[in-house]
C-alpha positions in Angstrom: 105.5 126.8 107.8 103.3 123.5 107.7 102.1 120.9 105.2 104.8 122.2 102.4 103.9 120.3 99.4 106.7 117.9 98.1 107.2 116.9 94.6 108.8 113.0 94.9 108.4 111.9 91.5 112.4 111.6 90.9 112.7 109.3 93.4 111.5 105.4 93.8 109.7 104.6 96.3 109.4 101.3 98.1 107.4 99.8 100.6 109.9 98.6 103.7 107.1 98.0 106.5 103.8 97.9 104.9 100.9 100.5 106.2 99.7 99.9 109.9 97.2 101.8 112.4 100.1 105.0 114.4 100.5 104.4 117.8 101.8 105.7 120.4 102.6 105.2 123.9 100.1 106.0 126.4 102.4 106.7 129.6 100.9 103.2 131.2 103.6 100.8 129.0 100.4 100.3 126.4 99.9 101.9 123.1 97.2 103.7 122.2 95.8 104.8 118.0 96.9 108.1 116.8 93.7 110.1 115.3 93.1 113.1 113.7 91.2 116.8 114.9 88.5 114.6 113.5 88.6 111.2 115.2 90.6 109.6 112.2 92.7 106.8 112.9 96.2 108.1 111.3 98.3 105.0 109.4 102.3 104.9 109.1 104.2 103.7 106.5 107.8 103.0 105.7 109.5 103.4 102.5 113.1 103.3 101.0 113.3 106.5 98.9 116.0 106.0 96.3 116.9 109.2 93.2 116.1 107.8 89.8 118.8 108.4 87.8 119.5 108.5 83.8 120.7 105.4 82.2 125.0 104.6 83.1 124.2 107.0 86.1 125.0 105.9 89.5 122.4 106.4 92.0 123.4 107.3 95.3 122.8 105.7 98.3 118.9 106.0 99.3 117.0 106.5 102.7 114.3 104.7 104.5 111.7 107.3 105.9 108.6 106.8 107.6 105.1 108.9 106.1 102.3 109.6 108.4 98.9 108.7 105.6 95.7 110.3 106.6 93.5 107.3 105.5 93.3 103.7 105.5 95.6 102.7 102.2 94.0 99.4 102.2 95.0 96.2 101.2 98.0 95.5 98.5 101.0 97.2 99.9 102.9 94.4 101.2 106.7 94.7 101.2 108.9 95.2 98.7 105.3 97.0 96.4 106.8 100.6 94.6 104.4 103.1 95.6 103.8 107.1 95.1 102.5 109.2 97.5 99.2 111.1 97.3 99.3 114.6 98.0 102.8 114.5 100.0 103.9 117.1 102.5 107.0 117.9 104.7 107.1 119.8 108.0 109.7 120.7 109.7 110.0 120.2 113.7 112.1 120.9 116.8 112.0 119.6 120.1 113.7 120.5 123.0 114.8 117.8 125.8 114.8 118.4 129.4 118.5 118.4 129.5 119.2 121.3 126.7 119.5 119.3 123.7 117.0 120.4 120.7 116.6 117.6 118.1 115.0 118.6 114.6 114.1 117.1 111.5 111.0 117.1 109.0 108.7 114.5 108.9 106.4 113.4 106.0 102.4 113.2 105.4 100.5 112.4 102.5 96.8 111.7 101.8 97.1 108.0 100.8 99.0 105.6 98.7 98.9 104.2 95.2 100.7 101.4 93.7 103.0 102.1 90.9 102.6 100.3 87.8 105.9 98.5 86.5 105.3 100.8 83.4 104.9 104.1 84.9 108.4 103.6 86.8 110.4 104.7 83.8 
């Protein structure tokens, strides 16, 4: 299964390293963008994802995780801005090394961001 739809609305979400162009390497030591089936450059941004919790809850601890955006976010989304995700999805992936380990995990994608107003947190 691909592109599962997540629903993070019970967790805060925090800008760690603002939205830049993905790269990756390009087998030559130099980096190269990361685009889409149609040309799009792909952007990657960091965020600490912590459970909101009821008032006299304890939250526990949260978890930095890095979402692939499918446009330019634009400006305002400097460190440290609360964010949501626009139309947020998880897939799930394995790889298998050359020496017979298989490393998995899910990775996240979402259509854009949008800045959280201090209101709307609550």
């Amino acid at each position: 299964m691909r592109d599962i739809p997540v629903v993070l609305s019970g967790y805060k979400l925090t800008v760690v390293e603002p939205p830049a162009p993905k790269t990756r390497d390009d087998g030559n030591g130099g980096q190269i963008a990361v685009v889409d089936r149609q040309g799009v450059t792909q952007f990657v941004v960091s965020l600490f994802a912590k459970l909101r919790v009821q008032p006299g809850e304890r939250a526990p601890k949260g978890e930095e995780i890095k979402v692939t955006l499918a446009t330019d976010p634009g400006e305002g989304f400097g460190e440290d801005t609360r964010v949501e995700l626009v139309d947020a999805r998880l897939n799930a992936y394995q790889i298998d090394t050359e020496d017979g380990r298989s490393i998995s995990g899910i990775s996240f994608k979402a259509m854009g961001l949008k800045p959280l107003h201090a209101r709307a947190e609550k």
